[in-house]
LUMKOLDO-125031 format. One record per residue (C-alpha): z, y, x. Coordinates in Angstrom, 2 decimals, decimal comma, padded with zeros to 5 digits, always signed. Each point is the difference from the previous one (the first is absolute). Layout:
NODE; Z; Y; X
...
This chain:
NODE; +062,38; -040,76; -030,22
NODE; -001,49; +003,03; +001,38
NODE; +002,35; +000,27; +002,91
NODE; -000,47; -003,83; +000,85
NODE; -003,77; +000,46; +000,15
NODE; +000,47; +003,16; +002,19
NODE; +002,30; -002,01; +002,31
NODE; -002,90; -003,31; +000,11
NODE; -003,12; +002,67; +000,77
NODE; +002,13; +001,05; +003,07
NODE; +000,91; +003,81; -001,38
NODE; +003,02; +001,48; +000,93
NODE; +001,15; +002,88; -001,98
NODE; +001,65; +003,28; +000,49
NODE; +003,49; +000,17; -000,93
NODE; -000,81; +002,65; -002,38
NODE; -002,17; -001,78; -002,01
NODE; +001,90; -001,44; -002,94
NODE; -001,11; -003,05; -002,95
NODE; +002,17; +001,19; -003,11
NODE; -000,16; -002,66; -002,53
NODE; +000,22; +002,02; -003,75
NODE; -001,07; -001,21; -003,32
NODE; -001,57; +003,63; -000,71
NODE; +000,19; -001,00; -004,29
NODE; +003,25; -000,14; +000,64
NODE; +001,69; +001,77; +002,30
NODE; -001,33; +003,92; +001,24
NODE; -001,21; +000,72; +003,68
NODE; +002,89; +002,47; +001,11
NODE; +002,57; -003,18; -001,04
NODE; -001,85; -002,50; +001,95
NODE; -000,25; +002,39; +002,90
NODE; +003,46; +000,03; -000,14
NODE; +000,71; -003,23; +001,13
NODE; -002,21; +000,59; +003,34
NODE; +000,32; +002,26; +002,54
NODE; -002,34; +002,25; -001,41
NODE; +000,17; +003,71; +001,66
NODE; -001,60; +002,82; -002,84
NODE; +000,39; +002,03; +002,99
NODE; -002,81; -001,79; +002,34
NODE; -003,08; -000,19; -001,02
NODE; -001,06; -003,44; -001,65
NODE; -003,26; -001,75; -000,32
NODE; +000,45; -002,50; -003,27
NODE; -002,45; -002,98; -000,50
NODE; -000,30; -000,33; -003,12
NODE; -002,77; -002,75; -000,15
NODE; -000,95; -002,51; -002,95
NODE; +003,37; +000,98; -002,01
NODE; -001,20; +002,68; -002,75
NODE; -001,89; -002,45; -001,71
NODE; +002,58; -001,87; -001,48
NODE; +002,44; +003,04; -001,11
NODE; -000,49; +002,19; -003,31
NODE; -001,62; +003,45; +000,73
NODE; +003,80; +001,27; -000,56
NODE; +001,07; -001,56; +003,05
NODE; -002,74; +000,58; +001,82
NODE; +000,23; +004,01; -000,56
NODE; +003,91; -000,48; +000,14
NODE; -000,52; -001,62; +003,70
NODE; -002,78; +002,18; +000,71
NODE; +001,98; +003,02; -000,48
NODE; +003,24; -001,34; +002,22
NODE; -002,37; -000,37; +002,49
NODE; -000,77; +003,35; +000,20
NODE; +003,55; +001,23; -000,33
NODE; +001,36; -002,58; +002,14
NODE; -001,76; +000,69; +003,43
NODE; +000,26; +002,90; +001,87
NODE; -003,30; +002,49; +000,66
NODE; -002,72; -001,68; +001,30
NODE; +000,97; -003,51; -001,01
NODE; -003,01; -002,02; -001,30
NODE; -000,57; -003,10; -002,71
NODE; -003,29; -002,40; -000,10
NODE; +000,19; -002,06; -003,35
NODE; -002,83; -002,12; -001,57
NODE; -000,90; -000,11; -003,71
NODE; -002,05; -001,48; -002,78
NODE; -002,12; +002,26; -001,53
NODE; +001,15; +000,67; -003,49
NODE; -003,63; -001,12; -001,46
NODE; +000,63; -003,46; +000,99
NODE; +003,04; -000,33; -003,17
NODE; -002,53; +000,91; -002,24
NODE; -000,68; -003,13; -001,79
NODE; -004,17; +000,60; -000,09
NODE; +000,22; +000,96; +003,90
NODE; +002,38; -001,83; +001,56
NODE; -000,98; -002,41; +003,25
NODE; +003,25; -000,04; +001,61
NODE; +002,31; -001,49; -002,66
NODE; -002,48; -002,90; +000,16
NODE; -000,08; -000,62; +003,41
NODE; +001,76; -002,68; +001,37
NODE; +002,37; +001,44; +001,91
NODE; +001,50; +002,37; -003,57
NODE; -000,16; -003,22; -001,45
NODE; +002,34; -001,95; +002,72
NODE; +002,25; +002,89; -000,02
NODE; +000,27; +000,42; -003,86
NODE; +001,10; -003,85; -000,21
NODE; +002,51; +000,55; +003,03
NODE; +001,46; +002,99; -002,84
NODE; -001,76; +002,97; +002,17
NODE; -002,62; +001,17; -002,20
NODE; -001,82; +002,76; +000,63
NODE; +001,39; +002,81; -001,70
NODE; -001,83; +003,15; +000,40
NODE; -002,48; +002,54; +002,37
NODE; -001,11; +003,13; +000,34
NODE; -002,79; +001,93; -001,27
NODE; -002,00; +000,66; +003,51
NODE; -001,20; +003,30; -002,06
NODE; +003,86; +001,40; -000,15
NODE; +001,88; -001,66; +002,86
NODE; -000,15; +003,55; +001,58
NODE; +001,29; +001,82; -003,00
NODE; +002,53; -002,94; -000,58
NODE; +001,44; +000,28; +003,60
NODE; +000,07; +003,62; -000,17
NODE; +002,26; +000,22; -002,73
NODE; +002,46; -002,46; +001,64
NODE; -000,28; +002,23; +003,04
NODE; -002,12; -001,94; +002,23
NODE; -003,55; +001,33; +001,51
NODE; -003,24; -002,98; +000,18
NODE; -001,50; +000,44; +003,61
């Protein structure tokens, strides 16, 4: 869907720019990769955009840190998150908003954030660096 949508705004991509389909609850990073022409010798840039939502914190560190071992130096990764307060069941806006509620009938729920106050420490640890 994304590359049809690319294709109908008139966007032509680079032929090193790659869409790898990968259920990440499932199946690890370096496996999907696999299947691509991936190069852990180049340096990547992964878009990793509306996805970490919907996977446990487990496979979000477990994807998190492939990323990092994945690329070579100087790759980069932009990813959007939920903040973790929004699961808390006194807090939470998100998991009532229509859209969490479309997805969670489709059998996407929402599944998990971050804490904005330890993204730094948690990305550290799987050997990543917040800029």
């Amino acid at each position: 869907m994304k590359i049809q949508r690319i294709r109908e705004c008139g966007i032509s991509l680079p032929q090193s720019v790659h869409f790898i389909a990968a259920d990440l609850a499932k199946e690890d990073l370096v496996t999907a990769l696999a299947r691509c022409s991936f190069r852990r010798d180049e340096v990547a840039f992964f878009s990793w955009l509306g996805v970490t939502v919907y996977l446990t914190r487990e496979a979000n560190l477990a994807t998190l840190r492939a990323e990092a071992t994945c690329g070579a130096q100087g790759s980069e990764l932009v990813f959007t998150y939920v903040d973790q307060i929004e699961f808390a069941p006194d807090r939470s806006r998100s998991l009532h908003n229509e859209n969490a509620q479309a997805v969670a009938m489709m059998g996407e729920p929402y599944a998990s954030g971050f804490d904005r106050n330890e993204i730094a420490n948690d990305l550290t640890r799987v050997g990543l660096e917040l800029v």
